[in-house]
VMD Tcl script that draws the C-alpha trace (Angstrom):
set ca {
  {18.01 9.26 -31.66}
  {17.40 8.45 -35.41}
  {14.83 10.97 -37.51}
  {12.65 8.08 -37.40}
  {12.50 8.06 -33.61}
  {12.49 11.55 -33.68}
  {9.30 12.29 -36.20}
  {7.13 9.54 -33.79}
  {7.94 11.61 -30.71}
  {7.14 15.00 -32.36}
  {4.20 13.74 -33.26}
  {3.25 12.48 -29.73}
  {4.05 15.77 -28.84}
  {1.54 17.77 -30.56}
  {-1.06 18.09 -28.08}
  {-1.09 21.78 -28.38}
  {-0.25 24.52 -30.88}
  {-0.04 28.46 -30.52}
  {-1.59 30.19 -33.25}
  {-0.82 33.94 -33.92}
  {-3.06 35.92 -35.54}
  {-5.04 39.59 -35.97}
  {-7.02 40.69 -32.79}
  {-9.11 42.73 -36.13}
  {-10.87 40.29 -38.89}
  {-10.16 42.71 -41.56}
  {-11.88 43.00 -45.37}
  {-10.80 39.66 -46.87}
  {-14.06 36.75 -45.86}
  {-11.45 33.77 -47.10}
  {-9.14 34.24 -44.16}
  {-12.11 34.56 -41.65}
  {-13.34 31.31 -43.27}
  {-9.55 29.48 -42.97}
  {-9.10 30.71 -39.59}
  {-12.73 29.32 -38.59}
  {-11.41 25.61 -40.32}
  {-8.13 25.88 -38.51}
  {-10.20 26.18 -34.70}
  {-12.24 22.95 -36.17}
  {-9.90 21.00 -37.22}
  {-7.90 21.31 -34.04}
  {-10.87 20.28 -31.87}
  {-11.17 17.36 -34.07}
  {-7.84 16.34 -33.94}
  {-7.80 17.20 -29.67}
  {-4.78 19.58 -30.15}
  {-5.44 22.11 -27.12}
  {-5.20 25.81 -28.74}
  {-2.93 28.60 -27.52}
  {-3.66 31.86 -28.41}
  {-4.00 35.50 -27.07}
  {-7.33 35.35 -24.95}
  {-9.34 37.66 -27.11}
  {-13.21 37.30 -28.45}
  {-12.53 39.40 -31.20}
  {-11.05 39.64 -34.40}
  {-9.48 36.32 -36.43}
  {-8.15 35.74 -32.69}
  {-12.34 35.29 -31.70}
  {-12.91 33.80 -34.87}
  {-10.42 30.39 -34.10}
  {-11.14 29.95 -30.17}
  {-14.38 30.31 -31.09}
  {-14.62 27.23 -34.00}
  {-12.23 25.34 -30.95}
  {-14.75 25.94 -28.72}
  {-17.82 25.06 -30.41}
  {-16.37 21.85 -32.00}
  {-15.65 20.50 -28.70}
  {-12.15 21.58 -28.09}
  {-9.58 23.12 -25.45}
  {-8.69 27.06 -25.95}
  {-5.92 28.84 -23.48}
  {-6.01 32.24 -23.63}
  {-3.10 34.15 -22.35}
  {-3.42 37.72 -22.63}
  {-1.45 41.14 -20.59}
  {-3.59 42.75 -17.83}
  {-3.44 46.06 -19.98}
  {-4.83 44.33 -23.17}
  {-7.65 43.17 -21.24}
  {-10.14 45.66 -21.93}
  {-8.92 46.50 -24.94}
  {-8.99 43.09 -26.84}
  {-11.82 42.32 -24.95}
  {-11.17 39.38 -23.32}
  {-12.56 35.54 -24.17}
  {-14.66 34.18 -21.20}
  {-15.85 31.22 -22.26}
  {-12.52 29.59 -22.58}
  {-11.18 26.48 -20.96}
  {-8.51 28.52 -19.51}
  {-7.16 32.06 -19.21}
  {-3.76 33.28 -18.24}
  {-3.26 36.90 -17.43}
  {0.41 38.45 -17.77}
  {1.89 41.41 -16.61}
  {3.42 42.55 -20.23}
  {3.82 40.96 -23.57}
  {7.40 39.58 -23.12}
  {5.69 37.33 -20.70}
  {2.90 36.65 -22.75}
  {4.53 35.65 -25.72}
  {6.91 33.38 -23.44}
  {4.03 31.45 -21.51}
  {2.35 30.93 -24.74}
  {5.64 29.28 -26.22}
  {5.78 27.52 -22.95}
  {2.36 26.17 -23.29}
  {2.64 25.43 -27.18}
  {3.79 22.12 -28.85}
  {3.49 23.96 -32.90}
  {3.22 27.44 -33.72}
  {0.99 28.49 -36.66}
  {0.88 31.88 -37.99}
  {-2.58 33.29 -39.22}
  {-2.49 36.58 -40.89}
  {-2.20 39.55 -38.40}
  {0.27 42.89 -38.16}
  {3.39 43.90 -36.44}
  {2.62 41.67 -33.62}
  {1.89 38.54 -35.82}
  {5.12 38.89 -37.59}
  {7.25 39.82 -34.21}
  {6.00 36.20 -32.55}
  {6.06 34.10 -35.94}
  {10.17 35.35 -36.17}
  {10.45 35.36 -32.84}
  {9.63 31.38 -32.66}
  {11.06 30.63 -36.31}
  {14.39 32.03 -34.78}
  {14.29 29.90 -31.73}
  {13.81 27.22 -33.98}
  {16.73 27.83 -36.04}
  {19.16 28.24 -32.88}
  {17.65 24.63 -31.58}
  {15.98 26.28 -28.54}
  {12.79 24.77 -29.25}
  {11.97 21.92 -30.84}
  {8.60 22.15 -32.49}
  {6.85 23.03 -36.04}
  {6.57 26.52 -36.62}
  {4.55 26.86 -39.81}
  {2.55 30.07 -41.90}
  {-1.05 29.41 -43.27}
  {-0.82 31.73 -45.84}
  {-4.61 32.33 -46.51}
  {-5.62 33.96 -49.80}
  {-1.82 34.84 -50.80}
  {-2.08 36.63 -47.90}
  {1.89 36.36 -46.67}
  {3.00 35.69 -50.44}
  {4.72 38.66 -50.79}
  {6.16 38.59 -47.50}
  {7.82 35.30 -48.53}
  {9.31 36.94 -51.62}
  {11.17 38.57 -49.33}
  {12.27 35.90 -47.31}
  {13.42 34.70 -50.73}
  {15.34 37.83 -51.45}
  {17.26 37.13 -48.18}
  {18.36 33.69 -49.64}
  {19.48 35.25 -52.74}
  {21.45 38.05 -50.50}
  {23.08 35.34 -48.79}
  {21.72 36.58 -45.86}
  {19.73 33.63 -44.60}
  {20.27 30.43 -45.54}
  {18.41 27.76 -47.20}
  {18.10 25.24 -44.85}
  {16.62 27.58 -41.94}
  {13.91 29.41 -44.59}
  {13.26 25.69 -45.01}
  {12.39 25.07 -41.24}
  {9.29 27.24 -41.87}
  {6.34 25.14 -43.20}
  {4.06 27.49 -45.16}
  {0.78 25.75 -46.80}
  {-2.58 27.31 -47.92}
  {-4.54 24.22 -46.82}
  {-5.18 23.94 -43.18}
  {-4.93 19.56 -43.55}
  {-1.60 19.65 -45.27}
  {-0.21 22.08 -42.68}
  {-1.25 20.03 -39.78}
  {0.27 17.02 -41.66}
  {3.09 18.64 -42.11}
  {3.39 19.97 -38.70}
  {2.75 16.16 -37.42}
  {5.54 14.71 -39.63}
  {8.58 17.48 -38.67}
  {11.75 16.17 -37.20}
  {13.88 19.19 -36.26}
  {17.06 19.86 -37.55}
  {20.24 19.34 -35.29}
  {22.20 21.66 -33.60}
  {23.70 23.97 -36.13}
  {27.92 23.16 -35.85}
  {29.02 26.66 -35.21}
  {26.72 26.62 -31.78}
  {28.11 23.44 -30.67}
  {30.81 23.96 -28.12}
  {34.28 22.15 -28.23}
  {35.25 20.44 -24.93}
}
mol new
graphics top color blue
foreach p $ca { graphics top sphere $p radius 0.5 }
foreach p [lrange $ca 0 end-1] q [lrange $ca 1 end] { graphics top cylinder $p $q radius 0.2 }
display resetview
């Protein structure tokens, strides 16, 4: 399969995207705003959205711009969480889990692009988590930062620093889209072709 063939079946395939993101809005009004564009701009473009099943926080804020632009939200969200991050019921659907391994694994399961929102610890464990995959060629779809208000610029320095350590390599820091404009990330996202299977994980018969 050339890249060509490749880029027109990825972006078939984007029917649905995971977004990760806070469960709290925090202090800064320009991310609340970006995540409310991202939600609408996925129900106009009829990509289904994945996320974690809450009504609150920048989590509330995108289902809930999905929801009232005419789209699809999946929730999936842990039994344990329930109360907690107050679950979404006015979604299209909603997945309960037992913990957050399987949480995180339906929503990859269910997700065609991955898009991280600003968020904490959690945020940051799924983004690398996917970005990862995507480097060892276990999954083939965007994964890809919106990096509202600077919000993740520092955190990119860092990924940077890495590069400049010789500790992770160009070519996989370039896997990860990162855009401050939701239309140039989906665009992005739509146009990916995946990288092959790096040679040292191919296996000599």
């Amino acid at each position: 399969m050339n890249k060509e063939q490749i880029n027109k079946k990825q972006t078939q395939q984007m029917k649905s995207i995971a977004v990760y993101c806070g469960s709290s809005l925090g202090n800064d009004s320009k991310i609340v705003t970006d995540a409310h564009d991202l939600g609408k701009a996925l129900a106009a473009e009829n990509i289904t959205l994945i996320y974690g099943g809450a009504q609150i926080g920048i989590m509330g804020t995108v289902a809930n711009a999905v929801l009232e632009n005419g789209g699809e939200a999946i929730g999936v969200i842990p039994q344990f969480l329930k109360r907690k991050e107050i679950e979404h019921t006015g979604l299209t659907e909603l997945h309960t889990t037992q913990t957050m391994v399987e949480r995180k694994m339906k929503m990859i399961d269910l997700a065609e692009g991955f898009i991280a929102l600003p968020g904490g610890f959690g945020t940051l464990e799924e983004l690398f988590e996917v970005v990862t995959a995507l480097q060892l060629a276990q999954i083939p779809h965007p994964v890809a930062i919106l990096n509202s208000n600077g919000y993740y610029d520092e955190l990119i320095a860092m990924m940077k620093t890495m590069m400049k350590k010789g500790l992770l390599k160009e070519q996989n820091f370039e896997l990860l889209i990162i855009e401050k404009d939701v239309s140039v990330l989906l665009e992005r996202m739509r146009n990916f072709v995946p990288n092959a299977t790096p040679k040292w994980m191919e296996i000599n018969e």
